[in-house]
C-alpha positions as CSV (number, residue, x, y, z in Angstrom):
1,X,19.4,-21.6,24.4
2,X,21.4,-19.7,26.7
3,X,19.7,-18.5,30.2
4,X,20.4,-14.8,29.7
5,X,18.5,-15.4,26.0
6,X,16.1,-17.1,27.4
7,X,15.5,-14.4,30.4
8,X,15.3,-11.9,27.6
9,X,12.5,-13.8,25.6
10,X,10.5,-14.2,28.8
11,X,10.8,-10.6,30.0
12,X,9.9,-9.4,26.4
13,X,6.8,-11.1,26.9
14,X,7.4,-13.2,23.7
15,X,5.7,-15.5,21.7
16,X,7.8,-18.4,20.5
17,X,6.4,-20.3,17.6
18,X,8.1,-23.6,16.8
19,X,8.2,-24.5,13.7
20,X,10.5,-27.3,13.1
21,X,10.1,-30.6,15.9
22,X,10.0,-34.0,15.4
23,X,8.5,-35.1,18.5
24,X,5.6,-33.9,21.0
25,X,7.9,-35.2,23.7
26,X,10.3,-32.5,22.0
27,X,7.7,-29.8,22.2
28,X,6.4,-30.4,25.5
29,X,10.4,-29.8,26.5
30,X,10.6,-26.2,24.6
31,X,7.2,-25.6,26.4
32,X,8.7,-26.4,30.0
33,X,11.6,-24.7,29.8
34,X,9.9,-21.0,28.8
35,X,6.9,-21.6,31.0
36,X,5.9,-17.7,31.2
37,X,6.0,-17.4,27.2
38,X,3.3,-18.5,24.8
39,X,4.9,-21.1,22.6
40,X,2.9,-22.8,19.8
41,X,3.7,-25.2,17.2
42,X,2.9,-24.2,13.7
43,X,4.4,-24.0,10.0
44,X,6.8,-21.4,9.2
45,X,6.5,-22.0,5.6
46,X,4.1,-18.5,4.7
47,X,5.6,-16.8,7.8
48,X,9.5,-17.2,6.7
49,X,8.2,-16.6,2.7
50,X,6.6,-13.7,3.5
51,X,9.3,-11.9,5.3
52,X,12.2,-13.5,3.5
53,X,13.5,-15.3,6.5
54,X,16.2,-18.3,5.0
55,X,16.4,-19.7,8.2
56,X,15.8,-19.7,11.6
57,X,16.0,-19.1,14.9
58,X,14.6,-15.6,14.0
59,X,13.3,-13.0,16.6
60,X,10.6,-11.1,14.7
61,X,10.1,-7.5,16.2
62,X,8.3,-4.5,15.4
63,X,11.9,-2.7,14.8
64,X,12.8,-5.4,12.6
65,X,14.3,-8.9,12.3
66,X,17.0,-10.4,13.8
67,X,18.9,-13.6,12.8
């Protein structure tokens, strides 16, 4: 992830679910590097059904998605 992106995320305020990590030493890394966002590990699965998403990363807005 690129620093302007990941400026963008953090003044957005967004949530960052991570769905697809191998390791908790991997998580803990995505975690540390956007320490003022929420991030949680959790399925996509229902999430990516739901909306049709075929893969991912995915930014999931009110206006729409983007992929």
């Amino acid at each position: 992830m690129a620093e302007d992106e990941k400026k963008k995320l953090e003044k957005q305020g967004a949530m960052i679910m991570v769905v697809n990590v191998k390791t908790e030493l991997q998580f803990k890394k995505i975690q540390a590097f956007l320490p003022d966002n929420q991030v949680l590990a959790m399925s996509g699965d229902d999430v990516a059904r739901q909306l049709k998403i075929k893969h991912y990363p995915v930014l999931i807005r009110s206006k729409g998605i983007e992929q």
